[in-house]
N, C-alpha and C positions, 0 to 999 in steps of 0.2 A: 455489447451490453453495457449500460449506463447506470448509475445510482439516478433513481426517482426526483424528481424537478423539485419537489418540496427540499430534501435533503439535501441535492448543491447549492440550492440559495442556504439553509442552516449551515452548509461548509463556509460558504464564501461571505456570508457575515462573520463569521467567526474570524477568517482570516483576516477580515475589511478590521476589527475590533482589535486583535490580537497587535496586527501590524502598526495602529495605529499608536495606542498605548507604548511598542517597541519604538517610537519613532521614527520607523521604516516608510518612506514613500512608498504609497502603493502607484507604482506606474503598469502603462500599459500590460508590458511583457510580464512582469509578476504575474499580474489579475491572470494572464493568460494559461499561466505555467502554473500555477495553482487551478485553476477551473480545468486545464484538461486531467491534470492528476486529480482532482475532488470529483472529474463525474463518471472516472472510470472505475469500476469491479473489478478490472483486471490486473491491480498490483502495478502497473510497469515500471519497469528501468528509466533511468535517466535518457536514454538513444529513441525512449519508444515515448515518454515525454516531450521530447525535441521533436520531432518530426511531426507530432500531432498541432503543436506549437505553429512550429515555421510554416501550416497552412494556410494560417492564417495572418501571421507574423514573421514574412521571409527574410528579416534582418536580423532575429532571434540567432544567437550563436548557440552552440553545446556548452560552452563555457558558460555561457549567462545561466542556461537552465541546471546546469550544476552548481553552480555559487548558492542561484536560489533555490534549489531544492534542500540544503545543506543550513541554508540560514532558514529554511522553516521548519527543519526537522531541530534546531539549536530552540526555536521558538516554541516548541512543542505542536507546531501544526498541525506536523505529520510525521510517522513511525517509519522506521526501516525493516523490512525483513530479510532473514538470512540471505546470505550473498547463493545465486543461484550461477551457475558457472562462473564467470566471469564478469557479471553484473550483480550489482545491488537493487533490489526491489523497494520501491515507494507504498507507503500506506496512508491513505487522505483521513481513513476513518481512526480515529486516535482513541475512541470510546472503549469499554472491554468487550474483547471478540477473541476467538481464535480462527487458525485457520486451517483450511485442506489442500495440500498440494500434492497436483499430480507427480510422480516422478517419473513418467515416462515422456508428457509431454509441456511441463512445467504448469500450468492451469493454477492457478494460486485464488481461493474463494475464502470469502470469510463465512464466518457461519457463528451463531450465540449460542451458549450453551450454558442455564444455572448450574447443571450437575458439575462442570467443569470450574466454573466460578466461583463454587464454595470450597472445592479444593483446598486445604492447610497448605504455606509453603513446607516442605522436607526439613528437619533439623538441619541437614544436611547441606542445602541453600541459606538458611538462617545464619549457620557458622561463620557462612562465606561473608555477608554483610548482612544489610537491610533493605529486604525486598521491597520494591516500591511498585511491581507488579509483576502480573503472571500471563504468558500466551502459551495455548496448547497448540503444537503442530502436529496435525495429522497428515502423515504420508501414504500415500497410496497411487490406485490408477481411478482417474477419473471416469465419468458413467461411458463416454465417448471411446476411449481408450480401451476401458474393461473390455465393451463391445467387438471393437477390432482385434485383437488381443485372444477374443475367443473366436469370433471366426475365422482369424488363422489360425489356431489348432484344428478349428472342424476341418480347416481344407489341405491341414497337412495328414 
């Protein structure tokens, strides 16, 4: 599953603008490594970035897509979400969203929500500094998962 053709070119302009202004060349492997993290829904990892990459780009290293995945989340490109085992997750969509993750088979989806958006931060957060924003994470079992999940109780 992919974000809609309108919305990766509004990614990859932004990145073309962002970088440019940064006086970052945009070379090949960037363009590359940002367009497969801006057209994917699926959150992924740095391992799962690289591989999508070196498809098309077999001289692409993991070091190169980690430098630039890092110098565009420094750039505001893109977001990080919580570290899920032993990897960090990428987010291309930087707008407000929150999001739903599976915890049984990891599925990480974004989804908008104003009820959540109008949210007050907590005193409590406030104490701590100055909120500069807010994402709600919901955890749960995704529709796939619920599914399996309850047919194996029917068959136990």
């Amino acid at each position: 599953m992919s974000v809609d053709e309108a919305e990766l070119e509004r990614r990859m302009a932004r990145y073309v603008e962002v970088s440019r202004r940064a006086g970052l060349k945009l070379t090949h492997q960037r363009l590359e490594i940002f367009r497969e993290l801006a057209a994917s829904v699926e959150h992924p990892d740095a391992e799962t970035v690289y591989q999508g990459v070196r498809r098309r780009v077999p001289t692409v290293s993991l070091d190169t897509v980690y430098r630039t995945l890092w110098r565009m989340h420094d750039l505001g490109l893109i977001t990080t979400l919580f570290p899920r085992q032993d990897s960090l997750r990428f987010d291309a969509n930087v707008g407000q969203h929150h999001h739903f993750v599976c915890t049984a088979c990891g599925l990480a989806r974004d989804f908008e929500s104003e009820e959540l958006d109008s949210l007050a931060v907590p005193d409590e957060a406030s104490e701590l500094g100055q909120a500069q924003s807010a994402q709600v994470i919901i955890k749960g079992l995704c529709a796939n998962c619920a599914t399996a999940r309850s047919a194996n109780q029917a068959r136990e």
